[in-house]
N, C-alpha and C positions, 0 to 999 in steps of 0.2 A: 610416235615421237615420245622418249623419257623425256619426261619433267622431271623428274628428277637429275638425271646428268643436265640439265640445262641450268637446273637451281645450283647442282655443286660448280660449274664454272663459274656462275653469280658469286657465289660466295667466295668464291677464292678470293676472288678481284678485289671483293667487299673484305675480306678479313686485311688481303694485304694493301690498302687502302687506306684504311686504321692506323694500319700498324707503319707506312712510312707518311700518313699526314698527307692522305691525296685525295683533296675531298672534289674537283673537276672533273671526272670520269665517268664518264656516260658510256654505260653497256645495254647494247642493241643487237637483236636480230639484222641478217644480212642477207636477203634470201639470193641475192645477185650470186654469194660467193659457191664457188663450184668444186674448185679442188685445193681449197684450203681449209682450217678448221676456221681460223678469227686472226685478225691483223687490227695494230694498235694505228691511231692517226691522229694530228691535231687539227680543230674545227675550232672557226668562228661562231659563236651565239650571240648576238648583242654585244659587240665589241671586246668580249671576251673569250677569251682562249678553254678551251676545253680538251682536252683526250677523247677518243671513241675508242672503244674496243670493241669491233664484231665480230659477232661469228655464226656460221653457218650450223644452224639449227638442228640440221638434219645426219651433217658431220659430227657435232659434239653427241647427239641421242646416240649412236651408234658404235661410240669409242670406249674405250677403255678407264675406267675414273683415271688410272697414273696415267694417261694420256691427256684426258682433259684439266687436270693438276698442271702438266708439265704447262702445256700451251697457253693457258690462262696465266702462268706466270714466266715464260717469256713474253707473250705479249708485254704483259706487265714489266718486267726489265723494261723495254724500250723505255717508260714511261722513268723509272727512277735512274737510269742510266743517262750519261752524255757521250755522245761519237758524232765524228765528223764522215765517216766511211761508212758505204755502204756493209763491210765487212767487220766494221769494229760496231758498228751497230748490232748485230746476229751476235757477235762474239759477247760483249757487254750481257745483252740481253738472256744470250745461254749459261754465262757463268751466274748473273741472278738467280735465273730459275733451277740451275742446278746444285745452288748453294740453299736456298728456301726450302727446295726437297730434301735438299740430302741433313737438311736443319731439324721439319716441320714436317714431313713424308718419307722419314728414312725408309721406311721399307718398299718405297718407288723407287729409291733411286737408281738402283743398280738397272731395273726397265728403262727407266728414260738414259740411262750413259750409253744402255745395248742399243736404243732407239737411235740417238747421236752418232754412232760408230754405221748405221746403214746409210746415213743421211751423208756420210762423206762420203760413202762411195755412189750414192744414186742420184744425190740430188745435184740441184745447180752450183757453181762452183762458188759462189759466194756462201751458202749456208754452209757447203763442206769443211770452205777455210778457217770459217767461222767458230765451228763447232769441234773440229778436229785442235785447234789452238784452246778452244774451252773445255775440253777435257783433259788436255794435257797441263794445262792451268791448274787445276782441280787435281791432276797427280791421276786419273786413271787410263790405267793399262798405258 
């Protein structure tokens, strides 16, 4: 298992944290998750509200840094985004992460647009609608 890819999805969360004033978020190991990398969530602690962001350990050691960038900060969108759909949620949260990249990791960006463009044609049709409307948002291709 890298620790090191597990410290740079840390950091992401941690840099962009900072930087939109979101001091709530609690990042955890998820060993349950199987065939995702990390999903955002809201938790009760003592009557206050929290963010988690998990993710699968074994998933993130083995990916790609501009993958573990991209993932950690969509998760992260969900958190600084508002939607009511399950589809303007994805959409939100992809044009965050693909505005922070294409900001703060231009030279990912163009992997993670290529990565968005398989994800409409394989995945579930929520993520597809999702990401196909936040690249076209974003003006590519």
């Amino acid at each position: 298992m890298s620790i090191i890819k597990i410290k740079l999805f840390k950091q992401v969360i941690k840099k962009f944290s900072k930087k939109e004033k979101q001091d709530k978020i609690i990042v955890t190991e998820d060993k349950r998750l199987r065939n995702i990398l990390a999903y955002a969530s809201q938790i009760k602690i003592k009557n206050k509200k929290y963010w988690k962001i998990a993710f699968n350990a074994e998933a993130v050691s083995s990916a790609d840094n501009w993958r573990i960038i991209h993932i950690a900060l969509h998760e992260f969108g969900h958190i600084v985004t508002n939607a009511k759909t399950a589809v303007d949620r994805e959409y939100r949260a992809e044009v965050y992460a693909l505005t922070m990249i294409k900001k703060y990791y231009s030279s990912h960006y163009q992997e993670c647009c290529e990565m968005d463009l398989k994800y409409v044609i394989t995945q579930e049709v929520k993520y597809g609608i999702a990401f196909k409307k936040a690249l076209k948002t974003l003006g590519y291709k």
